[in-house]
C-alpha positions as CSV (number, residue, x, y, z in Angstrom):
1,X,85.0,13.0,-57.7
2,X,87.2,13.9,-55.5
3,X,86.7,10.7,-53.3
4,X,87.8,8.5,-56.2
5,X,90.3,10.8,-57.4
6,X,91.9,9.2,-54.0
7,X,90.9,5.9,-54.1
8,X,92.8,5.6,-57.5
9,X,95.7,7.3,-56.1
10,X,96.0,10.4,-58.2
11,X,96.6,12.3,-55.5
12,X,99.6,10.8,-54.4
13,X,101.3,12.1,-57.4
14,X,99.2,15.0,-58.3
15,X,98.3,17.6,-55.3
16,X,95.4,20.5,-55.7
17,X,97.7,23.3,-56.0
18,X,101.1,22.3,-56.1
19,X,103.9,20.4,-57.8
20,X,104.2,17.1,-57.0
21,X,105.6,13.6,-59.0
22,X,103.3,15.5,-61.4
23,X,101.5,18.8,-62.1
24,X,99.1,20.4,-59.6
25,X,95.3,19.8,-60.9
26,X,95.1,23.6,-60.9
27,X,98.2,23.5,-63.8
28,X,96.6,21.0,-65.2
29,X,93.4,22.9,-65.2
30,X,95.2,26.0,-66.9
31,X,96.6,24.1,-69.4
32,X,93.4,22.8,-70.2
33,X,90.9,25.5,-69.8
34,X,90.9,26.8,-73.6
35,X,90.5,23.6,-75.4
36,X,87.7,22.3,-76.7
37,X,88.3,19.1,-76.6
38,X,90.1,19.0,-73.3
39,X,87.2,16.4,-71.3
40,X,88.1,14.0,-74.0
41,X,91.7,13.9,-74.0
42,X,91.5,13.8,-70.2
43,X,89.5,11.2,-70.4
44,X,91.8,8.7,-72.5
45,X,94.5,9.9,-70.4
46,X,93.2,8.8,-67.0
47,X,91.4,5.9,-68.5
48,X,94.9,4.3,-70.7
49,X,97.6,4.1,-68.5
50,X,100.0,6.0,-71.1
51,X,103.7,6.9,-70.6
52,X,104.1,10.0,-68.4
53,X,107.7,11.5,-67.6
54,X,108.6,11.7,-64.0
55,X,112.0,12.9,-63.4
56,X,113.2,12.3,-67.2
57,X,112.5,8.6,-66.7
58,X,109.1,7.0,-68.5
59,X,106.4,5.6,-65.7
60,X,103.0,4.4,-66.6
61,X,100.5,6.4,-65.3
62,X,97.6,4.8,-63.3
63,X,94.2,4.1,-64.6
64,X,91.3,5.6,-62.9
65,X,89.5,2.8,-60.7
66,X,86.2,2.9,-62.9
67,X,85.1,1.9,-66.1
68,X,81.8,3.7,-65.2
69,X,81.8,6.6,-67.7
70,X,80.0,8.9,-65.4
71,X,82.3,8.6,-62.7
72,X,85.3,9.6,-65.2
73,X,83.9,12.3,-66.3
74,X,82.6,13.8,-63.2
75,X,86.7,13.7,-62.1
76,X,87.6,14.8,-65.3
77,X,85.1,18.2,-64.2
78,X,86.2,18.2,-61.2
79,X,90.0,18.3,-62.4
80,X,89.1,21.0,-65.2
81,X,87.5,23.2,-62.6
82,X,90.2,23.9,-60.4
């Protein structure tokens, strides 16, 4: 997971523990951790390329660099276990 977390770049933006261009996986894993549906909206959003904010201006935000379902999920886990 964590391999092609880094091959699609979300670590450039996003460190493990703190604030980078975006928030730290463990923020977004607190954010996250009491939702049910939290794997699924993860997975759109790293799968979409939506709008994100980065210092008040609108970016699109990468895909992930699969379209193998496993492979998203597994770094959507990996993300939500931080």
């Amino acid at each position: 997971a964590e391999s092609l977390a880094r091959k699609s770049g979300c670590l450039k933006c996003h460190a493990l523990d703190k604030k980078k261009d975006g928030p730290s996986l463990k923020e977004i894993a607190a954010k996250y951790k009491s939702k049910a549906d939290a794997e699924s909206k993860l997975v759109v959003h790293i799968q979409t390329s939506p709008k994100v904010k980065i210092d008040g201006k609108e970016e699109d935000h990468e895909a992930i660099k699969s379209k193998d379902a496993g492979d998203v999920k597994n770094v959507v886990q990996w993300v939500l276990s931080r």
